[in-house]
N, C-alpha and C positions, 0 to 999 in steps of 0.2 A: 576171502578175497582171492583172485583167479590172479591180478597184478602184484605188481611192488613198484615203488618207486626208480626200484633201478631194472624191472623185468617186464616189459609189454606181455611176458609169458605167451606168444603166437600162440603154439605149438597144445597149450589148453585153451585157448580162443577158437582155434578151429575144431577142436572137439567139441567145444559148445556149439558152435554153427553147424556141425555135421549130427549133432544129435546124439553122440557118443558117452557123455560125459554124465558123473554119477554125480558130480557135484552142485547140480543147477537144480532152485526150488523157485516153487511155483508160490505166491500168496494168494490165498481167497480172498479175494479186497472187491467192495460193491460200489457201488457209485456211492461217491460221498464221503467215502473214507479216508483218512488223512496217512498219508507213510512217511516217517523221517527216516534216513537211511543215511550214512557215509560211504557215498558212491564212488570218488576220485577211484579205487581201484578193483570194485567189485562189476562185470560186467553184466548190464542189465537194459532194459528193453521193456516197454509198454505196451499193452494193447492198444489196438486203433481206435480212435474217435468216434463213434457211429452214432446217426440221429444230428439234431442239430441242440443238442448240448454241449457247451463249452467245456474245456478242459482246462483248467489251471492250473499252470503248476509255480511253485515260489523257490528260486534256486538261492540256498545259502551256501558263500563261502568263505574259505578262511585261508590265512598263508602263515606258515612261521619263519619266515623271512620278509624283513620291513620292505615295505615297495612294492612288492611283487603282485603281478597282476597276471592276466589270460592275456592269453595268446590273440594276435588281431581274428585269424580265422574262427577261433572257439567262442571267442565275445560276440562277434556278428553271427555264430550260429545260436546260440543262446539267447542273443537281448536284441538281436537287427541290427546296432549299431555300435561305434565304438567311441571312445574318447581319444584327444592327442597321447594322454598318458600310455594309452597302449602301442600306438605307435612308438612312442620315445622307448619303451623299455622290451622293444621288439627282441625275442631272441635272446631274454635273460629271463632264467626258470631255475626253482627247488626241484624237478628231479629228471627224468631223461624222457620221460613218457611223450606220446607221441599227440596226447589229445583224444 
């Protein structure tokens, strides 16, 4: 993991973007293959879509803290839309990350 809960870590985020960084693997994964992965602080990135094949993807997640939910921006990037809950619990989060 490149994050932590309490480290956006920049400063190894732009080595990965600049193409510097020894840390970044690649998986051989074909069409069809399924990947579970614990993402929240590992940075990562998909190939594009190509053709007119569908892409699914099924996003699981979890809190261990009661209540807690996504962020208004992060839900509408993820699912298009949001519920009143996330509005109501705007701006209450288990750790400092930026999303």
């Amino acid at each position: 993991n490149l994050r932590s809960s309490e480290d956006e870590c920049y400063a190894g985020v732009r080595e990965v973007l600049e193409g510097r960084s020894r840390k970044v693997r690649s998986l051989p994964l074909s069409p069809g293959d399924l990947q579970i992965f614990k993402g929240r602080y590992s940075l990562h990135r998909v190939t594009p879509v190509r053709g007119n094949t569908p892409r699914y993807v099924g996003i699981f997640s979890f809190v261990e803290t009661e209540g807690m939910v996504g962020s208004v921006e992060r839900t509408k990037q993820l699912y298009g839309r949001v519920l009143p809950i996330h509005h109501e619990n705007a701006g209450k989060r288990d750790d400092v990350l930026k999303d």
